[in-house]
NUGUNU-944500 format. One record per residue (C-alpha): residue in three letters; x, y, z. Coordinates in Angstrom, 1 decimal. Layout:
REM NUGUNU-944500
code|east|north|up
ALA|X|Y|Z .
...
This chain:
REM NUGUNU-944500
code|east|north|up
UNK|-23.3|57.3|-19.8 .
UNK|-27.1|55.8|-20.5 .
UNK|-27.0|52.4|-21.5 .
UNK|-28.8|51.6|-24.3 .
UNK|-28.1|50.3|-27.3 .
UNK|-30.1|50.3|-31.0 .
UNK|-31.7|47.2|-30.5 .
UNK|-32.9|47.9|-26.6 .
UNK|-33.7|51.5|-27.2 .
UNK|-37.0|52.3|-29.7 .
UNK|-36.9|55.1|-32.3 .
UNK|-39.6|57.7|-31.8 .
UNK|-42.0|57.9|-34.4 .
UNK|-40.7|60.4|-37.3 .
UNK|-41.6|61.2|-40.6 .
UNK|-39.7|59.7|-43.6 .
UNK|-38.6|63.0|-45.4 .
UNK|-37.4|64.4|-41.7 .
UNK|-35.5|61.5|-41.2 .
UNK|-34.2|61.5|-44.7 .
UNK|-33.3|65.2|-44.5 .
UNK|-31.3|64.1|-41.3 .
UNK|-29.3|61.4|-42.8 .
UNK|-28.2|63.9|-46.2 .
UNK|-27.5|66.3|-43.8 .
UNK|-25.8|65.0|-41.0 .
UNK|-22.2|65.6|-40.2 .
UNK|-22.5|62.5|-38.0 .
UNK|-24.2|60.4|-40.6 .
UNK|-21.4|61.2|-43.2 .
UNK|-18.5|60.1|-40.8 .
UNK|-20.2|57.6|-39.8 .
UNK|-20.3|56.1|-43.5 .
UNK|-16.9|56.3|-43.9 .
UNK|-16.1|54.5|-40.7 .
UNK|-18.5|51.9|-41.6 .
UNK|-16.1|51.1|-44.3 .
UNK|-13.2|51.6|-42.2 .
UNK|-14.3|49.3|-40.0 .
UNK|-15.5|46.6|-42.8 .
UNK|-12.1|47.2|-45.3 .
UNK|-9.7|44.8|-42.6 .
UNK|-12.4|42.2|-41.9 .
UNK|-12.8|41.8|-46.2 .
UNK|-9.0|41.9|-46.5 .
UNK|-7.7|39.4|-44.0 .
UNK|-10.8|37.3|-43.2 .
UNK|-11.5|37.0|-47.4 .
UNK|-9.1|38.7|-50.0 .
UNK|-6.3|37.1|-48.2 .
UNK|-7.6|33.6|-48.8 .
UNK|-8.3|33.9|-52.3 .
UNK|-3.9|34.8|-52.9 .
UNK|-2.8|32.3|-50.7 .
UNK|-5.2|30.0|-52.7 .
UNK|-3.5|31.5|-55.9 .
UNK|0.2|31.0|-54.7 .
UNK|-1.0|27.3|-54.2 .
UNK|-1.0|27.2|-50.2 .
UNK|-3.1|24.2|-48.7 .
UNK|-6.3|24.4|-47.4 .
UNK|-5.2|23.1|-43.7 .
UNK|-2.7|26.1|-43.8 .
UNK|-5.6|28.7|-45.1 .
UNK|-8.0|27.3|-42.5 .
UNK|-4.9|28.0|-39.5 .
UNK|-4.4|31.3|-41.5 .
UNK|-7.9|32.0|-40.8 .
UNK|-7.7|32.2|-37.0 .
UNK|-6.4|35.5|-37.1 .
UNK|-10.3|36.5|-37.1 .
UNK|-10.8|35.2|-34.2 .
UNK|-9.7|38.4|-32.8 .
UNK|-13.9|39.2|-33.4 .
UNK|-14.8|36.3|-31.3 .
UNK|-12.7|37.2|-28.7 .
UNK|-13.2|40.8|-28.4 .
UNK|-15.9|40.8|-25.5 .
UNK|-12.2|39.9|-23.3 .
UNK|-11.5|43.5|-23.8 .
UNK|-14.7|45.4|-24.6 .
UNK|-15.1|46.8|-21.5 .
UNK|-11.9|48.3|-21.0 .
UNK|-12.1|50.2|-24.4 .
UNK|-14.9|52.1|-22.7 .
UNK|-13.2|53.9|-20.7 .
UNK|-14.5|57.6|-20.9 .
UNK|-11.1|59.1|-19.9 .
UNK|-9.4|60.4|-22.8 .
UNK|-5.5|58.5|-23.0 .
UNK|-2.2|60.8|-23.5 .
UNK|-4.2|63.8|-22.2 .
UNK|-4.9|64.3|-26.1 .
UNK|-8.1|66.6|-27.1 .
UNK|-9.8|64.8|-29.4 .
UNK|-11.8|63.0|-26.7 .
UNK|-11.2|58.9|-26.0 .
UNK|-13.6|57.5|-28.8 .
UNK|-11.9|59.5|-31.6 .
UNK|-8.0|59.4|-30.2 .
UNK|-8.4|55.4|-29.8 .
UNK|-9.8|55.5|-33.2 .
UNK|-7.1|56.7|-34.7 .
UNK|-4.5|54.5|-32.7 .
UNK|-6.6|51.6|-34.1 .
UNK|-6.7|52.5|-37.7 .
UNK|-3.4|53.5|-37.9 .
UNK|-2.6|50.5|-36.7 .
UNK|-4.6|48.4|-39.4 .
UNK|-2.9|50.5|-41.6 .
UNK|1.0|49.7|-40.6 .
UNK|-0.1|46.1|-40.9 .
UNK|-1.8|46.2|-43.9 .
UNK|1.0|48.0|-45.1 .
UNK|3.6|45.2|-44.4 .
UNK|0.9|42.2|-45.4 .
UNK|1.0|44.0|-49.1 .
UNK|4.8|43.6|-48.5 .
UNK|4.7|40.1|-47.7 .
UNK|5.5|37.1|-50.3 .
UNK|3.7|34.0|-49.9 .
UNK|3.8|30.6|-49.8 .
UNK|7.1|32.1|-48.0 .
UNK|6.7|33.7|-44.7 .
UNK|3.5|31.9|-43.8 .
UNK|4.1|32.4|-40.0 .
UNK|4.9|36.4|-40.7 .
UNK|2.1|36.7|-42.5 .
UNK|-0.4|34.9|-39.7 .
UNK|1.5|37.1|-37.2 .
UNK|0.3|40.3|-39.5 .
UNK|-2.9|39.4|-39.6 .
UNK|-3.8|38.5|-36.2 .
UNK|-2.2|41.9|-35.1 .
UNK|-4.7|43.4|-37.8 .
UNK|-7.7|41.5|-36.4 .
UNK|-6.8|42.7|-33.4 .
UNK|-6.6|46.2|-33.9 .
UNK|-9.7|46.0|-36.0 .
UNK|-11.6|44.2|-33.4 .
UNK|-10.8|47.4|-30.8 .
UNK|-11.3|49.8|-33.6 .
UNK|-15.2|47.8|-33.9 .
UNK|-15.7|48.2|-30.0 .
UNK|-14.5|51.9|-29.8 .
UNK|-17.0|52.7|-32.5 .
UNK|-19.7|51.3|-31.3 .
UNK|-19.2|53.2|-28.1 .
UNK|-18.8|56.4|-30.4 .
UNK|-22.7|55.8|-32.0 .
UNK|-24.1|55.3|-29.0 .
UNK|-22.7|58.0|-27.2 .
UNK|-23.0|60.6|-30.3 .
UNK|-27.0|59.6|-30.9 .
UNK|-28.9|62.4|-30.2 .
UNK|-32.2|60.3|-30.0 .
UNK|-33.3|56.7|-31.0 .
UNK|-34.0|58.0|-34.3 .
UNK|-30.5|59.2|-35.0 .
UNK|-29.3|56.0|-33.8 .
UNK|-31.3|54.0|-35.8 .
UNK|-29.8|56.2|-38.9 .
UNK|-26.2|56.1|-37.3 .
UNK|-26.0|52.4|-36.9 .
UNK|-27.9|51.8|-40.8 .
UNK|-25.5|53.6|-42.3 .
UNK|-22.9|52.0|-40.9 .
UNK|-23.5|48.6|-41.8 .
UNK|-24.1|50.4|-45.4 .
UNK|-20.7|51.4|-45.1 .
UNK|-19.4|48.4|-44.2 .
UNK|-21.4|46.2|-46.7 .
UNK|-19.0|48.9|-49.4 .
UNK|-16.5|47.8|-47.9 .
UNK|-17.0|44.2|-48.8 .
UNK|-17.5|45.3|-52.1 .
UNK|-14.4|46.9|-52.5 .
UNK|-12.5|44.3|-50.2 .
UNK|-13.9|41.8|-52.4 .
UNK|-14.9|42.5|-55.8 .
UNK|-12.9|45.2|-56.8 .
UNK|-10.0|43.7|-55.0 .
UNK|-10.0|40.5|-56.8 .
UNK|-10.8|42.3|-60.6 .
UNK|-7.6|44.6|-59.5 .
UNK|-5.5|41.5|-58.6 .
UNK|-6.1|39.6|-61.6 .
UNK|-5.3|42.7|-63.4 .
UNK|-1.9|43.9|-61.8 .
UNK|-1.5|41.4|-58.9 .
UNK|-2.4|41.2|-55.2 .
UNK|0.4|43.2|-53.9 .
UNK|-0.4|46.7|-55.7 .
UNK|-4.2|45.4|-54.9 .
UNK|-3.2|45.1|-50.8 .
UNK|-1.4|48.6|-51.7 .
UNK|-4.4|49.5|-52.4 .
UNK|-6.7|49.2|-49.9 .
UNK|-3.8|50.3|-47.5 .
UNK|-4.3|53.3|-48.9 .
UNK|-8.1|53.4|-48.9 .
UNK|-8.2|52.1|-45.0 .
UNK|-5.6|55.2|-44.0 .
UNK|-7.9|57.5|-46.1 .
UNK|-10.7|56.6|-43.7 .
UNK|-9.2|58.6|-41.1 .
UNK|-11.0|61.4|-42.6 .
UNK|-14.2|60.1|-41.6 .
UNK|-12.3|60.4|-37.5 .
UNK|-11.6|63.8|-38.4 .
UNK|-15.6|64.7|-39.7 .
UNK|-16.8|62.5|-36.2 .
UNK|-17.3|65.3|-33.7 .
UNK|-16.2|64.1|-30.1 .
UNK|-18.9|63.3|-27.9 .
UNK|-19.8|65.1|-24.3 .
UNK|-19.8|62.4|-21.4 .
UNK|-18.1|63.4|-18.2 .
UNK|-16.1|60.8|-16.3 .
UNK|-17.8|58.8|-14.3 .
UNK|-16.6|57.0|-11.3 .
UNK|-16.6|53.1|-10.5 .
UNK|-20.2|52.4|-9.1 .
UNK|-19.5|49.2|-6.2 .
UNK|-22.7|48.6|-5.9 .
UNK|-23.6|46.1|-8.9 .
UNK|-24.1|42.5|-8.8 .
UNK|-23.0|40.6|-6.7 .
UNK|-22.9|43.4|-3.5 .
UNK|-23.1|40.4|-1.3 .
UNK|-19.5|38.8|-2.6 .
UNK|-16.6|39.8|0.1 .
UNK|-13.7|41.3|-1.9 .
UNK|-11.9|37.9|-1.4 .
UNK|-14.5|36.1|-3.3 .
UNK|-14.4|38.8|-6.1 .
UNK|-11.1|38.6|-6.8 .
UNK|-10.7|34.7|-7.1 .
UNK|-13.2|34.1|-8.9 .
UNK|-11.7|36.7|-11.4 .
UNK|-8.2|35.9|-11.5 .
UNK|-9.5|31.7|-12.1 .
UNK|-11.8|32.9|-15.3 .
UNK|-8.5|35.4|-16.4 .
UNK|-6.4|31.8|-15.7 .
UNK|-8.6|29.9|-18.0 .
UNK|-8.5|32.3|-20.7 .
UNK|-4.5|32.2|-20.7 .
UNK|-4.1|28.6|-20.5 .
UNK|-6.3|28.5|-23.8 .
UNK|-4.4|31.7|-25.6 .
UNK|-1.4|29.2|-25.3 .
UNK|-3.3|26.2|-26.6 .
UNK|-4.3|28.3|-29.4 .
UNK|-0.6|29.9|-30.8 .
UNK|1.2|26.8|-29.5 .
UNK|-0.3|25.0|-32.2 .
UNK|-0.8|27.5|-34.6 .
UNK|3.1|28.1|-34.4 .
UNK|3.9|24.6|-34.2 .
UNK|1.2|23.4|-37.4 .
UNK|2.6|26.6|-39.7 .
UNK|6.2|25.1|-39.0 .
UNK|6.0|21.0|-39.0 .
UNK|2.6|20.8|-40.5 .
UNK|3.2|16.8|-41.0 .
UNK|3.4|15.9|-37.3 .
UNK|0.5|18.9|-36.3 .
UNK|-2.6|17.3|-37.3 .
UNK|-5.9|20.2|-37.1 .
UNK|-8.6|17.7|-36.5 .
UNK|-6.6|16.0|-33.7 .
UNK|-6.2|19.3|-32.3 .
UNK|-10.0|20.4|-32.6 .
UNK|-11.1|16.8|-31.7 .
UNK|-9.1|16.7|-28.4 .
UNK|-7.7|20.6|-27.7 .
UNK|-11.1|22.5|-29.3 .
UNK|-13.4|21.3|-26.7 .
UNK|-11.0|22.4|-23.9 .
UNK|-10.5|25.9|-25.8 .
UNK|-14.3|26.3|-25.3 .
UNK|-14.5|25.2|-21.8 .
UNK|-11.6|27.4|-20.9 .
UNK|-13.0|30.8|-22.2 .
UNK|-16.9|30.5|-22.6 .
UNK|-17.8|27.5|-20.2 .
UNK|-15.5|28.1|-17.7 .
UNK|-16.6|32.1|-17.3 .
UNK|-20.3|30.4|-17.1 .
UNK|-19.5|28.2|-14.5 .
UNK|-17.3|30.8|-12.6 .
UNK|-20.3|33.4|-12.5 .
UNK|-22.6|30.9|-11.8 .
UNK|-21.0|29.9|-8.6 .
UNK|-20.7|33.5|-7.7 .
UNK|-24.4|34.2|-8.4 .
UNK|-24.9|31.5|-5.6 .
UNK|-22.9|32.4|-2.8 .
UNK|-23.9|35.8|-3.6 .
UNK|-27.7|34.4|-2.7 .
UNK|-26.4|32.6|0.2 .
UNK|-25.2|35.8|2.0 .
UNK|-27.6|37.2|3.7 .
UNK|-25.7|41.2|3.9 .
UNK|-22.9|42.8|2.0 .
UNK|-19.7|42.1|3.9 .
UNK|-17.7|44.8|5.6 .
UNK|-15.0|44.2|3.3 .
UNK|-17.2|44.3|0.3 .
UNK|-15.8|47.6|-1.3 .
UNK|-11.9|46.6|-0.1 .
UNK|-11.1|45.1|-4.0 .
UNK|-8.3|47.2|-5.4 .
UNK|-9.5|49.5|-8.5 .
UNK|-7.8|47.3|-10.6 .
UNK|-9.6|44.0|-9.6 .
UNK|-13.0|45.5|-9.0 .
UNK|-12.3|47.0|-13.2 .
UNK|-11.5|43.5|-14.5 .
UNK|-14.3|42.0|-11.9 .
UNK|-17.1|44.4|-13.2 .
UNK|-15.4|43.8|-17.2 .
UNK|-15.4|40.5|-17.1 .
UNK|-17.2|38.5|-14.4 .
UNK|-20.7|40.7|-13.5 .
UNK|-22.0|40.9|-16.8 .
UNK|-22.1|36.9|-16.8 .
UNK|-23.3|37.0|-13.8 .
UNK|-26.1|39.0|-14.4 .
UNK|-27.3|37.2|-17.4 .
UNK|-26.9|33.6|-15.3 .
UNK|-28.7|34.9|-12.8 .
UNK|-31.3|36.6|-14.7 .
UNK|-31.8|33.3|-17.2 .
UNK|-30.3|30.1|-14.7 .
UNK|-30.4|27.0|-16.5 .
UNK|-31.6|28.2|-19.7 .
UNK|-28.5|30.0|-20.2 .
UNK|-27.2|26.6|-20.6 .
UNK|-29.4|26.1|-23.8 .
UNK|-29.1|29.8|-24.8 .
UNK|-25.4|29.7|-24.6 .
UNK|-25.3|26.2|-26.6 .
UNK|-27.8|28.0|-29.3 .
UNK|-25.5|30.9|-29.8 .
UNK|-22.4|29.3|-30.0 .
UNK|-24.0|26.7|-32.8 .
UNK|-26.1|28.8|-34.3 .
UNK|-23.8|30.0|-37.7 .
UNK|-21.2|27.5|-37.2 .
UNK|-22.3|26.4|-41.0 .
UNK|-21.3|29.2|-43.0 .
UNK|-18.7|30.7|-40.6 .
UNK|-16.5|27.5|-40.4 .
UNK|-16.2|27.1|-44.2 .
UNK|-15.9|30.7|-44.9 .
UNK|-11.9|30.8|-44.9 .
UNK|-12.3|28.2|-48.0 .
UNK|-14.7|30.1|-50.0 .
UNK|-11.9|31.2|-52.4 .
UNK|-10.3|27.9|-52.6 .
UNK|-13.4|26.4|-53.5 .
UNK|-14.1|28.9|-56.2 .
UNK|-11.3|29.2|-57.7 .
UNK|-8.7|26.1|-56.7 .
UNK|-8.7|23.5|-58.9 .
UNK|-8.1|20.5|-56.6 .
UNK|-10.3|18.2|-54.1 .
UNK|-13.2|19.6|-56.3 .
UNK|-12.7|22.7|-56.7 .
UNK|-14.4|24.5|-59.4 .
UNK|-11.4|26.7|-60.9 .
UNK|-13.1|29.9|-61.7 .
UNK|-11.2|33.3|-62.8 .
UNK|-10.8|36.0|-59.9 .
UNK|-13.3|38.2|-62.4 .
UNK|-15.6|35.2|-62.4 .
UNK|-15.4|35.2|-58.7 .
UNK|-15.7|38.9|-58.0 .
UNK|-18.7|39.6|-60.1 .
UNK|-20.5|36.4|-58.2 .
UNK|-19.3|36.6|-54.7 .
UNK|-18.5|39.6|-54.1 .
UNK|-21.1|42.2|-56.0 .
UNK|-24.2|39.6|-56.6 .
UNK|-23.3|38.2|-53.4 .
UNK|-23.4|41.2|-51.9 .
UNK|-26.5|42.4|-53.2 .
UNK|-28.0|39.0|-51.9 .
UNK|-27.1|39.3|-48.0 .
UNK|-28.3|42.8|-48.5 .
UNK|-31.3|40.9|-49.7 .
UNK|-31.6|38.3|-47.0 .
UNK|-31.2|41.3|-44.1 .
UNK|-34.0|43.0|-45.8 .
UNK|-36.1|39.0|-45.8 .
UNK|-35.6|38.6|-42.6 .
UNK|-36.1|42.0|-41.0 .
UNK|-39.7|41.5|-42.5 .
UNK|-40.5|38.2|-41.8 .
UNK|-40.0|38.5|-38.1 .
UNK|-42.2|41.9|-38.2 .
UNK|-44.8|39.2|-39.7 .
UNK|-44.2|35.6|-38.1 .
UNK|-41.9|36.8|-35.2 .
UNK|-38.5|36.8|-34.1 .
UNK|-38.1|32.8|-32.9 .
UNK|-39.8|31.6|-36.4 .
UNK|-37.5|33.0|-38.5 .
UNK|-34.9|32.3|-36.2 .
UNK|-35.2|28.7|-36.6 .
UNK|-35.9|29.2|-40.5 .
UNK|-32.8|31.3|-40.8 .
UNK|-30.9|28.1|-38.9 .
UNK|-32.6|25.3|-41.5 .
UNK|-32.0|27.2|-44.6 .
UNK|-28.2|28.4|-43.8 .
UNK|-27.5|24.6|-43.2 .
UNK|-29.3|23.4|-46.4 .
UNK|-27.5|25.4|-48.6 .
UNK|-24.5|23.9|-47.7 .
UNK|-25.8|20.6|-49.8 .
UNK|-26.2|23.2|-52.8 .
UNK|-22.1|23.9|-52.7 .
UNK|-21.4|19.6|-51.9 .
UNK|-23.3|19.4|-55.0 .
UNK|-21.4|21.9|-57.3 .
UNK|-18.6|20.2|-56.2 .
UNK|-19.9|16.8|-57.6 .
UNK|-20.5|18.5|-61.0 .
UNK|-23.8|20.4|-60.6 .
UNK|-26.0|17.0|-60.5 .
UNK|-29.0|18.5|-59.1 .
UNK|-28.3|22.3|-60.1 .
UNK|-27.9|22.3|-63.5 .
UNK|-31.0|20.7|-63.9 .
UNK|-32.8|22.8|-62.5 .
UNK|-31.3|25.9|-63.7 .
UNK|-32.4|24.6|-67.1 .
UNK|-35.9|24.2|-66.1 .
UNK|-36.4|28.0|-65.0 .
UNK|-34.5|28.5|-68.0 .
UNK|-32.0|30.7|-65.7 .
UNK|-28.8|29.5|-68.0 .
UNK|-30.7|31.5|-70.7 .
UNK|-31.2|34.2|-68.6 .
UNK|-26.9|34.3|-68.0 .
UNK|-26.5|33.4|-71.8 .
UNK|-27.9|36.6|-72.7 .
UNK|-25.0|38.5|-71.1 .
UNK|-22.4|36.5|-72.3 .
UNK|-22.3|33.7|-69.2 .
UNK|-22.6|30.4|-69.4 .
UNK|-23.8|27.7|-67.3 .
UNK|-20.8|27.7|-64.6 .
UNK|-21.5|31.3|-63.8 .
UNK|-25.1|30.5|-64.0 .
UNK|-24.8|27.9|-61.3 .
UNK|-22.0|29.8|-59.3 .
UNK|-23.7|32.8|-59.1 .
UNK|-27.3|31.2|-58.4 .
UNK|-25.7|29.4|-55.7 .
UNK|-24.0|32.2|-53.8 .
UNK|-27.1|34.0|-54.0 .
UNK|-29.0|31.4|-52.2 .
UNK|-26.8|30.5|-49.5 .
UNK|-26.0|34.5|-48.9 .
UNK|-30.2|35.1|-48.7 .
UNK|-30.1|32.5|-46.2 .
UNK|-27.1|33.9|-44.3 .
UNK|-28.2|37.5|-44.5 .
UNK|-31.8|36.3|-43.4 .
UNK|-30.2|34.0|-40.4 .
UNK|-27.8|36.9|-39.2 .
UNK|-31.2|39.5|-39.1 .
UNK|-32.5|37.2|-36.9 .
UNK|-29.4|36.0|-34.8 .
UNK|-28.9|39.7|-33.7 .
UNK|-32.7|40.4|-33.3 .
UNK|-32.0|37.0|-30.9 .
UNK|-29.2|38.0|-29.1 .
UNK|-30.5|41.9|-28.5 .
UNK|-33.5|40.2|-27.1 .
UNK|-31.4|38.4|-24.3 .
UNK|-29.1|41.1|-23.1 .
UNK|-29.7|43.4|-20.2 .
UNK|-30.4|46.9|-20.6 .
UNK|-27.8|47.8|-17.7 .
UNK|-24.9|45.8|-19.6 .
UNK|-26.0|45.4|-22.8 .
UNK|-22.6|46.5|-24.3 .
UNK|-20.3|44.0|-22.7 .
UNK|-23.0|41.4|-23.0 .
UNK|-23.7|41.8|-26.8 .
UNK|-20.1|42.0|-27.4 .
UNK|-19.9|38.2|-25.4 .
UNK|-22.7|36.8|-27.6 .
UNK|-21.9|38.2|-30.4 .
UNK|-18.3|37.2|-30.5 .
UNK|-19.3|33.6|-29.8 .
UNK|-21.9|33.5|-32.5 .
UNK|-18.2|33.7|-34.6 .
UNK|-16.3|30.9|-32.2 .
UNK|-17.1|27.4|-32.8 .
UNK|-17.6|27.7|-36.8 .
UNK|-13.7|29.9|-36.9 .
UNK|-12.1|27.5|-34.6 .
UNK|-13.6|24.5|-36.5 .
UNK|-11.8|25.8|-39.9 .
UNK|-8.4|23.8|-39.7 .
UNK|-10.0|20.9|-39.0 .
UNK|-12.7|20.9|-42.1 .
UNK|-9.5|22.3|-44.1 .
UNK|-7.7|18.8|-43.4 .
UNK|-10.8|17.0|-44.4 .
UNK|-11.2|19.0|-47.8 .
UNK|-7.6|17.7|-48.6 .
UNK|-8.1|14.1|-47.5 .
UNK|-12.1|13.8|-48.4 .
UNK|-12.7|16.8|-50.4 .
UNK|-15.0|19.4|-50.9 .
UNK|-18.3|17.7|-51.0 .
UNK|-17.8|16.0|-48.1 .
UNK|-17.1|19.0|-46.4 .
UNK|-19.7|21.0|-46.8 .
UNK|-22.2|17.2|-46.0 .
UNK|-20.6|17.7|-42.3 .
UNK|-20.9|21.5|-42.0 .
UNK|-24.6|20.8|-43.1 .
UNK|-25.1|18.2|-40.7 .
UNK|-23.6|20.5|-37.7 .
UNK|-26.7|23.2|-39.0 .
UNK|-28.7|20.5|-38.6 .
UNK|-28.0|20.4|-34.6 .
UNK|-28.2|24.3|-34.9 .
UNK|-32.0|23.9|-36.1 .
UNK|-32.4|21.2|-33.6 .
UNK|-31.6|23.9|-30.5 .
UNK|-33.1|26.5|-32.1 .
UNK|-36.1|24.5|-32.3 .
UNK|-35.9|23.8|-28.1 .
UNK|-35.0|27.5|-27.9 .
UNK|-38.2|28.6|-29.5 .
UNK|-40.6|26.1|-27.7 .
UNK|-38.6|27.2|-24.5 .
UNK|-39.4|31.0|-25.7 .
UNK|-42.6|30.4|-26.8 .
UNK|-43.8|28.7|-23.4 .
UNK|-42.4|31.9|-21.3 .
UNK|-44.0|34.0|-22.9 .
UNK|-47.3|32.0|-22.2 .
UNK|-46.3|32.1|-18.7 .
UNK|-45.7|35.9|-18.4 .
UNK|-49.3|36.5|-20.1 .
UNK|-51.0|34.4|-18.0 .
UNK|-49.3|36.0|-14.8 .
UNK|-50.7|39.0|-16.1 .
């Protein structure tokens, strides 16, 4: 298979009405569309709508915010990306292996969204986080099968560029409909005919599997001879079953507590846990992997020939070596100590509105620890359709700002303005001290009073739309960032890695800022998410004077 990926492969120069005509026209453009919104309708459900009925039913925000780990399934995914890329097709089926593990995938969202629209909380909690994880999971493999299936189905880097647009069109519907709709349908009938559904609409994306014409790449065989050809077998195979050995020790951490906090929730305290178990959790699956590969990078140099045992691994070790182990390798040995300060960058950089993103609904619509109590139309209408249109927005901001100022300008930007905006939500939860104001002086309340809204929409919805510019305009340039670091040969596995931790420290942080919204509140919340984007801006500062002097470097090398 050729490795490339949209960001590391450049479109060729086409015409806007013949790449237009393409995308109308397209069989592949069509299916991709709907499995853009297949891929987007389980994240919405289980890492939003869910929130937002637990919130309703009156279930704590320490409980929502251990709910909410189910997503880390997304952060975690790079664990098995590689495996899921497996060109051989599984159960001899014909419909080629991108299109038959689709459809084990999405079926399988769809069993388990079918028994969370079943489910009956506040009871059950620990069914229900069992549901959704198993969800996230399936949806995480579903993600990472598709991906492989653009790629593989582009005929060119124009038809990529369409394939992957669309599909983040697709998936921003799917929002949409996992959000707004969902909520206006709830407050309307209830949430279980609402999970109902979009049960129904997530197995009615099958279609779009069906439309998806399987793609023609021969089986290729293991290739030996990647980094690290100077490792003996021995050394392989240790230093892969010591990174697999961190990542179990920290699965157990992770559902020990989860089980233990759903069921004694008094005597489980999430900020204890994140304050002493979160830092070991990090070092166990990102740090540890770092270290691991760095070590191997060196003894690697230190041999001066392959070893005769070199290609002795089993097929089985030499798989999870080259999944799990090479691709870090490669990138520590490519970037050595600034993969420290890259690493640290990535996993801070949208730890402000990914961490607090589990308590969106309580915020909106509880009516404790100040909340602002808003209806689920009020909520739809300004989270979930303005909202929308906003990120849209903000990917469209920063997309052209970078093309103007570059990619590390608006990176640190992006960083500043998703922290600030966290002050605008600590101050609608002090009463709208500062916003009202000046919503009054641009006269926007007027604007809102013409179509029947007062000034709590007015704020609410000016407010979302901020911080979602900023978000949109910080996620443009986060993936511009992390395409830019990632090698050509294993750019898959590696964008998966970064990627996923781009998602880690803000979801594992969420029990711990739930505890504090019930002890301190709201405002106080969002203060300390704010002041973690603050160290965000900080590194991405260092990251873009460290950038900036490389590149000086290179061009006067020239």
């Amino acid at each position: 298979m050729t490795d490339m990926t949209a960001e590391t492969v450049p479109a060729p120069k086409t015409k806007m009405s013949a790449a237009l005509k393409l995308a109308f026209r397209d069989r592949q453009v069509l299916a991709m569309l709907i499995l853009g919104l297949a891929s987007g309708l389980p994240y919405a459900a289980v890492g939003g709508t869910l929130n937002a009925w637990l919130t309703t039913v009156g279930v704590k925000p320490t409980a929502i915010g251990l709910l909410s780990w189910a997503i880390l399934a997304y952060s975690f995914k790079f664990m098995w990306a590689a495996a899921l890329q497996s060109r051989r097709t599984p159960f001899g089926l014909k419909l080629g292996p991108r299109r038959t593990w689709m459809t084990i995938f999405l079926a399988a969202g769809v069993i388990g969204m079918f028994f969370l629209s079943l489910s009956n909380p506040p009871s059950s909690l620990g069914l229900i986080a069992l549901i959704s994880i198993l969800i996230a999971i399936a949806s995480a493999s579903f993600d990472i099968v598709l991906a492989g299936w653009r790629i593989e189905a582009a005929r060119d880097g124009t038809h990529l560029d369409i394939l992957s647009s669309v599909e983040q069109f697709g998936y921003r519907i799917a929002s949409m409909v996992g959000g707004f709709f969902a909520l206006i349908l709830a407050d309307h009938v209830g949430w279980q005919p609402t999970f109902l559904m979009i049960t129904g609409l997530l197995a009615l994306t099958g279609f779009g599997i069906v439309l998806a014409k399987p793609t023609q790449i021969e089986t290729a065989e293991l290739d030996q001879s990647g980094i690290g050809g100077n490792l003996t077998a021995a050394q392989r195979t240790i230093g892969t079953l010591l990174v697999l050995a961190g990542w179990i020790i920290a699965f157990y951490m992770l559902a020990d507590f989860m089980a233990s906090a759903l069921t004694d929730p008094e005597n489980n305290s999430a900020q204890t846990f994140t304050r002493t178990r979160g830092p070991w959790v990090v070092g166990l699956t990102v740090i540890w992997l770092g270290v691991m590969s760095g070590i191997l990078v060196w003894l690697n140099q230190r041999a001066s020939a392959p070893p005769a045992d070199a290609k002795a691994q089993s097929a089985l070790m030499f798989a999870l070596y080259s999944a799990i182990v090479e691709p870090m390798m490669e990138l520590v040995g490519r970037l050595r100590w600034a993969a420290i300060l890259i690493l640290a960058v990535v996993l801070s950089y949208r730890f402000t509105d990914m961490i607090w993103g589990s308590f969106a609904y309580p915020f909106y619509l509880g009516e404790n620890y100040g909340a602002l109590g808003h209806t689920l139309t009020e909520v739809g209408f300004a989270s979930k359709l303005m909202g929308v249109f906003a990120t849209i927005f903000g990917i469209a901001l920063g997309g052209l700002a970078m093309i103007r100022f570059g990619r590390m300008p608006v990176f640190f930007v992006g960083a500043v303005l998703a922290a600030a905006t966290n002050l605008l939500f600590a101050d609608l939860a002090l009463g709208a001290r500062f916003t009202d104001p000046v919503l009054m002086t641009l006269q926007i309340d007027h604007l809102f009073e013409a179509f029947g809204m007062d000034i709590r929409m007015a704020r609410l919805t000016s407010v979302i739309a901020l911080e979602n510019i900023a978000v949109g305009l910080a996620s443009a340039a986060s993936v511009a960032y992390v395409s830019s670091i990632v090698s050509k040969r294993y750019a898959a596995v590696q964008y998966a890695l970064l990627a996923s931790l781009v998602m880690l420290l803000g979801t594992l942080g969420r029990p711990a800022i739930g505890q504090i919204i019930e002890t301190d509140g709201f405002a106080r919340a969002f203060v300390i998410c704010a002041a973690f984007g603050g160290v965000a801006s900080i590194l991405a500062l260092v990251e873009w004077i460290r950038v900036a002097r490389e590149s000086r470097r290179d061009r006067g090398a020239v």
